[in-house]
C-alpha positions as CSV (number, residue, x, y, z in Angstrom):
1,X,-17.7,10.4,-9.5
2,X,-15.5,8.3,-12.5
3,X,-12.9,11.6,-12.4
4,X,-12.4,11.6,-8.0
5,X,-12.0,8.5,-8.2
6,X,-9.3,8.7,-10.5
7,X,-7.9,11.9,-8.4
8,X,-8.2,10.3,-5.3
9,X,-6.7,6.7,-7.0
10,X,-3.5,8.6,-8.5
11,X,-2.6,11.1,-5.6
12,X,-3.1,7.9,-3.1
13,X,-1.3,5.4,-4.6
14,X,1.6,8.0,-5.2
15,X,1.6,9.4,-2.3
16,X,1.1,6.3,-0.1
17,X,3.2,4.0,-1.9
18,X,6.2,6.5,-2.0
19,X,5.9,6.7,1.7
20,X,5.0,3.3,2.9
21,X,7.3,1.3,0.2
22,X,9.6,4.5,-0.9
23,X,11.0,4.9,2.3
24,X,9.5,3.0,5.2
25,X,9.9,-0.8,3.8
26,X,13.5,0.1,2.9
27,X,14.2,1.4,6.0
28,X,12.9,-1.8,7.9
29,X,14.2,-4.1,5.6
30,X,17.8,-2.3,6.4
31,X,17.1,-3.0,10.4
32,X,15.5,-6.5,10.0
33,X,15.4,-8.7,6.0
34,X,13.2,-8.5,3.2
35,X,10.3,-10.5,5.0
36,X,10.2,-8.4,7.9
37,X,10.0,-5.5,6.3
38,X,7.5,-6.1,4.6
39,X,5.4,-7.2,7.3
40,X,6.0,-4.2,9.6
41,X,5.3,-1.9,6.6
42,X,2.5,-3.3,5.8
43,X,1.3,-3.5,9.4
44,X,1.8,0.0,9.8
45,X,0.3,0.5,6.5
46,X,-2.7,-1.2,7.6
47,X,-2.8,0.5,11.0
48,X,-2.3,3.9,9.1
49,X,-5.9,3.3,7.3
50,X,-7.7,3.0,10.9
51,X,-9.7,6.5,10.2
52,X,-11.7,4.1,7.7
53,X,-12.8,2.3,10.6
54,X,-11.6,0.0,13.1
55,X,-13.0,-2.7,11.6
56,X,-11.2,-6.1,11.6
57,X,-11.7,-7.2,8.3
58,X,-10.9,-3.9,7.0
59,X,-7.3,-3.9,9.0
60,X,-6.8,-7.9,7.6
61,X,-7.7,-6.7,4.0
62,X,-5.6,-4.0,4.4
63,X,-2.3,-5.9,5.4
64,X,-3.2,-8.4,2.9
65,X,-3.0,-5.3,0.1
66,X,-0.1,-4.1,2.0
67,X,2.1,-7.2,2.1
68,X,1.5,-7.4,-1.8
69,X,2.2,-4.0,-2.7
70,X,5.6,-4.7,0.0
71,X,5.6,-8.0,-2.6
72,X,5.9,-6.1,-5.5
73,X,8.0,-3.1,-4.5
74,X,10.6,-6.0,-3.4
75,X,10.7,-7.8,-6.4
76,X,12.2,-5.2,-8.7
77,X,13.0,-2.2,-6.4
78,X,10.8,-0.5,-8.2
79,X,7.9,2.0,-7.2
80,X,6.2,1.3,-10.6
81,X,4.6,-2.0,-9.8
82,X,2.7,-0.7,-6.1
83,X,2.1,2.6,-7.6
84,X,0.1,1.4,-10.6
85,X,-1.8,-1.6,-8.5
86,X,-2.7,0.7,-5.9
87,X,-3.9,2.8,-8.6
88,X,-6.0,0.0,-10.2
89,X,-7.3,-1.1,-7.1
90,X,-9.1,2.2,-6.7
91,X,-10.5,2.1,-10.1
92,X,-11.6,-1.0,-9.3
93,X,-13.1,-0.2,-5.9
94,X,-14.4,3.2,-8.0
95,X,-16.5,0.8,-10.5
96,X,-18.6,-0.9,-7.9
């Protein structure tokens, strides 16, 4: 169980965060400022992890996650930051 999580924690944080923060939040942030794309990406970030459930404190914890992982990616331009906290939150989530 320790090993997919780690699979599933690497492929989704690289795959995710190079789509939601890689492309999307610089593409919003170019039609809109820094704030505001961060907040649509991670509204569509959230609204991208409804197959989990439609579950309202899911979609709110979600966004949360997703504004700081927009937080992070916006403070150095950088994919390294999301990438690796998205990792570690699945280790995290993997250890309970």
């Amino acid at each position: 169980q320790r090993i997919q999580f780690l699979v599933i924690g690497a492929s989704a944080a690289v795959v995710e965060e190079s789509v939601f923060r890689g492309y999307l939040q610089p593409a919003l942030i170019a039609r809109t400022n820094l704030v505001g794309g961060v907040l649509i990406g991670a509204t569509v970030f959230s609204l991208y992890h409804l197959f989990m459930g439609p579950n309202p404190f899911n979609l709110l914890g979600k966004l949360l996650f997703g504004v700081i992982l927009g937080a992070l990616r916006g403070r150095d331009r950088s994919l390294v930051a999301p990438v690796l906290a998205h990792f570690a939150f699945w280790q995290v989530i993997g250890s309970l």
